[in-house]
N, C-alpha and C positions, 0 to 999 in steps of 0.2 A: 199409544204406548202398549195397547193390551197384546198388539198384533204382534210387537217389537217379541215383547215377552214370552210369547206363545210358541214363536221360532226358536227365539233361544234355547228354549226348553225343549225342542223335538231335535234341535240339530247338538250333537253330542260330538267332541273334539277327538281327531283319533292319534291316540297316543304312541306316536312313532315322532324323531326326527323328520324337520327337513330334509329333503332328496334322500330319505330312504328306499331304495328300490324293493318295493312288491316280489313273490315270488314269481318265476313265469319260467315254460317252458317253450324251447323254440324248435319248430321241427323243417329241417332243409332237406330234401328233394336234390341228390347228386351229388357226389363226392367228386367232381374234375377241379380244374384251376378256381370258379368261382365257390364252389361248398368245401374248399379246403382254405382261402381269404377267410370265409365269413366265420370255420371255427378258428384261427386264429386272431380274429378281432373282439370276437366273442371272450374266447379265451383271457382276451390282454385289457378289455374295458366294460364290459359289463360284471355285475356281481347279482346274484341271488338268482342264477340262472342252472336248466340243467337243459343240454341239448343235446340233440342226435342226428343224425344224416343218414338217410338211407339212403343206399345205393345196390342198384339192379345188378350192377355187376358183380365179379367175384375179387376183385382188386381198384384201388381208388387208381384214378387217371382221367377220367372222362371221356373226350373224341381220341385222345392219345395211346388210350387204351383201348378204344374199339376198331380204331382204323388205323391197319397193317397192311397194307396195302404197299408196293416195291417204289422206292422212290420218296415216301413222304417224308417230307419234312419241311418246316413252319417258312413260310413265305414271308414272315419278319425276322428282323436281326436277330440272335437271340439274345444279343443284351440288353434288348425291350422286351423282351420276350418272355420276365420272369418278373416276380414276386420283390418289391423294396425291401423287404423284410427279410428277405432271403435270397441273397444278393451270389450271384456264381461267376468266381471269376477263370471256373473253367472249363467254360466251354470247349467245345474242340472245336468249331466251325462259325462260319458266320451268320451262314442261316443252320441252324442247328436240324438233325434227323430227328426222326417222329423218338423213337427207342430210345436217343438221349434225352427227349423232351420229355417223354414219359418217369424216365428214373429220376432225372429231378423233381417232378411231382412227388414221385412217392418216397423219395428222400427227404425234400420238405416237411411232408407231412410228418413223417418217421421221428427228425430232428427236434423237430417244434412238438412232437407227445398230442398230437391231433388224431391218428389213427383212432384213440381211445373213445372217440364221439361215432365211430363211422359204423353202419351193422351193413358189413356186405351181403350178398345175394339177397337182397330186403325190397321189392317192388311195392312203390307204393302204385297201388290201385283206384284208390276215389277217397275226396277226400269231401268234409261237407261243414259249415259255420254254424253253430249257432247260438244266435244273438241273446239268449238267455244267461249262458255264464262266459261268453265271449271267449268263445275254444273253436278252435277246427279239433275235427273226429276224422283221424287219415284211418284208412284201410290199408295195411300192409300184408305182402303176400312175403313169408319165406322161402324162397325160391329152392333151396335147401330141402324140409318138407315137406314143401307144399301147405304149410299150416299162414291160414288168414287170422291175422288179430287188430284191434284199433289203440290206437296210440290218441293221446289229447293232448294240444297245446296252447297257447294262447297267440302264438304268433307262426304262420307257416311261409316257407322261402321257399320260393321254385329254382334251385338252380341247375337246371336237367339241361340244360344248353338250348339253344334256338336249332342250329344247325345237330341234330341230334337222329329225328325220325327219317332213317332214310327210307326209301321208298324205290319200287321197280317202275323202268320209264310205261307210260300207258300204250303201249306195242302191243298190235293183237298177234294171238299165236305162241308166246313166248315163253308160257308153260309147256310148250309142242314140240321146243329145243331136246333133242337128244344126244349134245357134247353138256360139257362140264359149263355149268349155268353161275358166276358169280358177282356179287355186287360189290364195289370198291370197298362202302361200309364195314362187309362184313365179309373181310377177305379170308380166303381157308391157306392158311400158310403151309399146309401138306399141295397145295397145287402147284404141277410143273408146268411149263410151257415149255421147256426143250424139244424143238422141233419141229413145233405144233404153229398149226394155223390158229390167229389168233384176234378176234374181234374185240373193237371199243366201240361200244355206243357212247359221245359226249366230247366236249373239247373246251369244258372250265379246267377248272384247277386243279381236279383228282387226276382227269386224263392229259394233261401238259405234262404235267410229274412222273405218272406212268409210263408215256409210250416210251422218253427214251431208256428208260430205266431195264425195259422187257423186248427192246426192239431186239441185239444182239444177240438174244435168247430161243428169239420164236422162228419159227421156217419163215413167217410172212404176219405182217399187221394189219389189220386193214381199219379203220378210223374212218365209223360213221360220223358225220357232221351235220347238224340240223340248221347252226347259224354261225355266223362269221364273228370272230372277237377277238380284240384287241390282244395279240400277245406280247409282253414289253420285257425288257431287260427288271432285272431284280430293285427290290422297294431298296432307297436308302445307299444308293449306286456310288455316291462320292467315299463312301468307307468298305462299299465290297469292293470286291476286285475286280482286274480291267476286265471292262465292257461289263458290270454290272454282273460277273460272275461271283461264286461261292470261294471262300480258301480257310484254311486251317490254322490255325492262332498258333503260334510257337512258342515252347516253353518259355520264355524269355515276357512276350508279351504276359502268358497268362500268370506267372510269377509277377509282373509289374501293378498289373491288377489287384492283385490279392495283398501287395506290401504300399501301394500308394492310394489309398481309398477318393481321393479329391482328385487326382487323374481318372482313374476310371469313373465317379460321379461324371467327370466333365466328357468322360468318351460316350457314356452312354444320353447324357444328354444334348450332346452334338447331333448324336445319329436322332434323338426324337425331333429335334429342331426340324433335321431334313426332312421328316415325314412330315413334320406338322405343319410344313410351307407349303404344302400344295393347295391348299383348298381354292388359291383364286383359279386354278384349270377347269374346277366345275363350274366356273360360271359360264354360262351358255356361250355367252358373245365375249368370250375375252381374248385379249391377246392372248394369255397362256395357252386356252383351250386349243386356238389356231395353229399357236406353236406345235405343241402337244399332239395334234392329229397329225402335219405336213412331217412331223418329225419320226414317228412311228411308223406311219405310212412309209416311210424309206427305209427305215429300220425291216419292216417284216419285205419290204420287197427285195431288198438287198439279199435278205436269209432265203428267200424261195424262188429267185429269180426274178428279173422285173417284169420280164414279157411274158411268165410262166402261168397257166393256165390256173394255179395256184395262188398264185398271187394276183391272182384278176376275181379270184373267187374269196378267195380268205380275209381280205384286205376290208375291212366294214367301212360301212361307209356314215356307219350312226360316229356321233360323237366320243373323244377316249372319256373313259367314266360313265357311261351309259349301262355298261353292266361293268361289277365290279374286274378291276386288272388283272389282268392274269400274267404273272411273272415266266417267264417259259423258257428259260436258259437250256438252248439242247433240244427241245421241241419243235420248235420250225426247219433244224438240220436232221431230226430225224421223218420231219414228213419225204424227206428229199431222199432219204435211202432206198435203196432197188430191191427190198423187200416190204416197204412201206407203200401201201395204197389207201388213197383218200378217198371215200365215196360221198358226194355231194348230194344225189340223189334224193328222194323223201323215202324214208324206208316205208314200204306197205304192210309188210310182214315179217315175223318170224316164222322159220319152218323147221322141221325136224332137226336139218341136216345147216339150217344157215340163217340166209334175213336175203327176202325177195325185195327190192325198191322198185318202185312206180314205174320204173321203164320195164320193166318186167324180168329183168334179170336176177338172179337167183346168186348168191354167192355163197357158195360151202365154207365153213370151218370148225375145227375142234371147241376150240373156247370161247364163250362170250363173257366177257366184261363190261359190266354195266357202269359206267364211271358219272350216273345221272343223277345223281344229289339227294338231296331233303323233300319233305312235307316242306312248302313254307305256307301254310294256314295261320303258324302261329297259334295252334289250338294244344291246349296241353295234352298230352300223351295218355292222361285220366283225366274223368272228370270232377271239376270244381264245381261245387254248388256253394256259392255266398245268400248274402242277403235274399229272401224272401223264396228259395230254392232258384237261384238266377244260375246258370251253368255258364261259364265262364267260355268252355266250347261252343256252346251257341250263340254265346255273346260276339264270338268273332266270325261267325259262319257267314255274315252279310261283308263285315270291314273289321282285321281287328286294329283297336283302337288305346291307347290307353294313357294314361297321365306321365309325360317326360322318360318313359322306358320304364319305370320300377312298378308303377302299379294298375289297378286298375277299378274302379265303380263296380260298385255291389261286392267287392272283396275285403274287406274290412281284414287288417293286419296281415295283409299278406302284400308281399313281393317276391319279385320277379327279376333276375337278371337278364337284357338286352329282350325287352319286348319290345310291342311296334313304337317306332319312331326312336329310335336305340343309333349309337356310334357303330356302324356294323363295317364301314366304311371308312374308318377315321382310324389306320395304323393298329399299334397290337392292343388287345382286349385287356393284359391283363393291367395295366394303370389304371382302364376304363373299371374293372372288378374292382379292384381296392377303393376307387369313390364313391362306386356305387354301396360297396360296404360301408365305408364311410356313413354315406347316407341314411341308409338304415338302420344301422346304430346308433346315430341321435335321434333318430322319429323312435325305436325304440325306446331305447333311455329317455325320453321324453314322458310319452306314454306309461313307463314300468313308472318315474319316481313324482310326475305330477298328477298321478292317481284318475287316469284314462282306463277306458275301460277297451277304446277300440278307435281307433281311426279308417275313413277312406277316403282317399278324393271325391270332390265331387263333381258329379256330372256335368255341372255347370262351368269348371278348371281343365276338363278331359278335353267337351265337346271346343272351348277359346284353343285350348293348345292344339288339336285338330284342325282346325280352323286355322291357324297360324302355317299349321303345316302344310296345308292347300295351298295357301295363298304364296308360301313362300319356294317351294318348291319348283313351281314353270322358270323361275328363271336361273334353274340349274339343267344343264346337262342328265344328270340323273332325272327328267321327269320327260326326256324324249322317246320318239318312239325306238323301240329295241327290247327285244325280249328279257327279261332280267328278274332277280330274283328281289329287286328293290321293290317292283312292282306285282311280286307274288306271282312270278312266272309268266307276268303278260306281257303285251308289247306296252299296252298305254293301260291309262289308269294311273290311279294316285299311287305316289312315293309312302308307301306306309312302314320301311324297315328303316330306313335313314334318318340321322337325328336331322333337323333343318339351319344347318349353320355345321362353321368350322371345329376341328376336334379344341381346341384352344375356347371356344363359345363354349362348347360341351361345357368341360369343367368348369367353367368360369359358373354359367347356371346351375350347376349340381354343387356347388360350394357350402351354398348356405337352403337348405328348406325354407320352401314358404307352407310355411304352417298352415297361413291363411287360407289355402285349397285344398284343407280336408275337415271334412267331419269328424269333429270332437264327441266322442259320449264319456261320458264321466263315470265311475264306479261309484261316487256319492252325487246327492244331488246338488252339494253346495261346493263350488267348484275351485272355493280356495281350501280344500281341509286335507291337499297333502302338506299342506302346512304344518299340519302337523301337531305338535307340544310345547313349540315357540323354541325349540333349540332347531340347531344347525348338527348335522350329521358331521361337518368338518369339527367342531368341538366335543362331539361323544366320542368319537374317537382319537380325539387328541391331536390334530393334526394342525398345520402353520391357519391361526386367525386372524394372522395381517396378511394374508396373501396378497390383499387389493393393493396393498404400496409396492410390491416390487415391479410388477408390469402395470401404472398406469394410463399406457396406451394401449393395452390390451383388447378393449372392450372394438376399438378404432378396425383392428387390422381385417375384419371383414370388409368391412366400409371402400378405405382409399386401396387402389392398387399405384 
């Protein structure tokens, strides 16, 4: 008993309600589609919070805002394409332009009083944990200024985007170019092509969009190509227009939308249905995939000729979905135009005046355009230092690796939108953002009001879900050989950007946290005393104390589907 007693006396009751939330600040990393979700979730269900978002740029948007590039615009419908919470019934288009994708962002933001969190031209620089009063210390630069200060919080978000750090393709010579040098990312909207000779390095998704956008514009195209890839008719083809082309909503429709909320509920989730039924095509050996290729395959030879030296070249012969699809409506008729030339070649070089390939041939022209993507490292654009000074960059320099897309080992309170092993591949992001907010708002709220001091998965939950992910991967299409950026730009090698299973698995797993796979540290040592004073925070505030009888199946509806 002496020992009973001795405890009682050192451990002291702390006198707050139940689920009183702790104070905490949260600090996010990007203002685009996913750091404009998280303050409004922020915003609508946490309390005793104050938070901020930095953002590098000079206005919120994201990639919508950094890439202006002729032709963009979102290769999903856009009535998947937006925010449940802020629901737009008018569109003009099916697949919406990059400019109208952008003003709905920063209309969203605008309407919902979110701006008020965001410090533009605000780079953060480095950020670093530590384990003593359980804060990240970010390094923010004013871009503005130029004045460096440190901010503290207890919990930090990266939502800077995956697809963010572009990069110049690794071409020797190509600071040697002496025409107009630009990269799709980071396009100068004072640039003409009237008239001009006009190169693309690339033939994903930036340059499909591109070339016919600038073909009628320039003297002549010319369209480097490194590898052959799938180009198909548009995602979600039963509701765009014939042959899987783009069209214009009419007032009529978008008036029907905006006065019948339960018809358009059911339009827009028709069109996700269609996207979210594809996943048996990745499976290596399936009928669908067989389909899916014999069917393509006549589709691109049809558009470039059958016996044409184009379609004898272009036509891949890896599986559809081995690198992600590339929608190309207008693409394959504009390789066929008689100012468009295709160069198949290995480029050797860049030279003053052009780009020399392996056969030795030299090709002159005015502009080069770089339509050659991202960093995909997966390393953060600053460095992270967690636990025990672990950098989070070097942590992915071998594989990077991390627990279900949100977080990662030695990072205690931090997450991460679409890290490795993420739906990157599974239709539009932005449903994927609001669960993933989801998400992290109850591991927050968990943490803020059951008096945690810090959580992170642990290495022993990262390396099984790795592991799961090896294993399950060879018998999809996505883990063949084909150069892709599933595989961090290789041919072969592990699937490390793709979640492993269908978008419908996605969320079905991201529903509910399992707790059980992360590291609890506690802020007291005794680890019932957010307990508190023995009341309940629903009766200090007065609020309904029979809640439990109006939904007593409530507790059920995670459980059965």
């Amino acid at each position: 008993m002496a020992t009973v007693n001795q405890s009682q006396a050192s451990y002291v009751i702390e006198e707050h309600p139940l689920n009183e939330p702790r104070p905490i600040r949260i600090i996010v990393v990007g203002a685009g589609a996913a750091g404009i979700n998280f303050a409004y979730a922020t915003k609508k269900y946490l309390r005793n919070v104050t938070l901020v978002i930095y953002e590098k740029n000079a206005a919120i948007g994201g990639t919508w805002l950094e890439n202006k590039y002729p032709g963009i615009r979102c290769d999903n419908p856009s009535h998947n394409y937006q925010l449940s919470w802020s629901l737009n019934p008018n569109w003009s288009e099916f697949y919406a332009t990059g400019p109208e994708i952008l003003r709905y962002f920063q209309d969203t933001a605008k309407n919902h009083d979110l701006e008020k969190y965001v410090k533009l031209k605000h780079k953060v620089t480095g950020t670093v944990w530590s384990e003593e009063d359980g804060t990240w210390t970010v390094d923010v630069q004013d871009e503005a200024t130029g004045e460096v200060f440190k901010d503290r919080g207890e919990f930090l978000i990266n939502a800077s985007g995956f697809l963010n750090n572009w990069k110049w393709p690794d071409v020797p010579g190509l600071k040697t170019f002496e025409g107009q040098l630009v990269h799709t990312a980071n396009w100068k909207e004072d640039i003409s092509l009237q008239g001009k000779k006009v190169a693309i390095i690339g033939n994903g998704s930036t340059a499909i969009q591109l070339l016919p956008e600038i073909q009628s514009e320039a003297q002549q195209v010319i369209n480097f190509i490194r590898s052959p890839t799938w180009i198909t008719p548009s995602f979600a083809q039963k509701h765009a227009g014939p042959g899987g082309t783009n069209f214009q909503y009419s007032k009529e429709q978008k008036k029907e939308f905006k006065n019948d909320p339960i018809k358009f509920s059911k339009y827009r989730k028709a069109i996700e249905e269609e996207i979210s039924a594809t996943f048996g095509l990745v499976l290596k050996d399936s009928d669908a995939q067989a389909q899916a290729k014999a069917l393509l395959t006549e589709y691109m030879k049809h558009k470039l000729g059958k016996d044409s030296l184009l379609a004898n070249r272009l036509v891949p012969d890896f599986g559809v979905l081995c690198r992600r699809a590339s929608p190309g409506i207008g693409y394959l008729e504009a390789l066929n135009e008689e100012n468009v030339r295709v160069v198949l070649d290995p480029i050797d070089s860049v030279v003053k005046d052009g780009i020399r390939v392996k056969t030795g041939e030299t090709i002159p022209f005015d502009v080069l355009i770089c339509a050659t993507g991202f960093d995909l490292s997966w390393k953060p654009r600053f460095p992270i230092l967690g636990l025990h000074g672990t950098n989070l960059q070097a942590q992915y320099d071998v594989r990077p690796i991390g627990y279900l897309g949100v977080c990662a080992p030695n990072m205690p309170n931090y997450f991460v939108y679409f890290g490795p092993n993420s739906p990157l591949a599974h239709g539009s992001a932005l449903p994927s953002f609001e669960h993933i907010t989801t998400y992290m708002i109850r591991m927050i709220y968990k943490a803020q009001t059951e008096g945690y001091h810090s959580f992170e998965p642990s290495a022993k939950a990262t390396s099984d879900f790795t592991e799961h992910c090896d294993a399950f991967f060879p018998r999809t299409i996505w883990s063949t050989k084909c150069r892709s950026w599933f595989k961090g730009g290789r041919e072969d090698g592990p699937v490390y950007a793709l979640h492993p299973g269908s978008r419908a698995h996605w969320f079905h797993m991201m529903n509910e946290p399992r707790y059980e796979d992360y590291i609890w540290k506690s802020t007291n040592k005794n680890r019932f005393a957010y307990l508190g004073n023995g009341f309940s925070l629903r009766e200090v505030e007065g609020k309904d104390m029979t809640w439990f009888l109006d939904e007593p199946e409530a507790g059920y509806k995670p459980v059965f589907y």
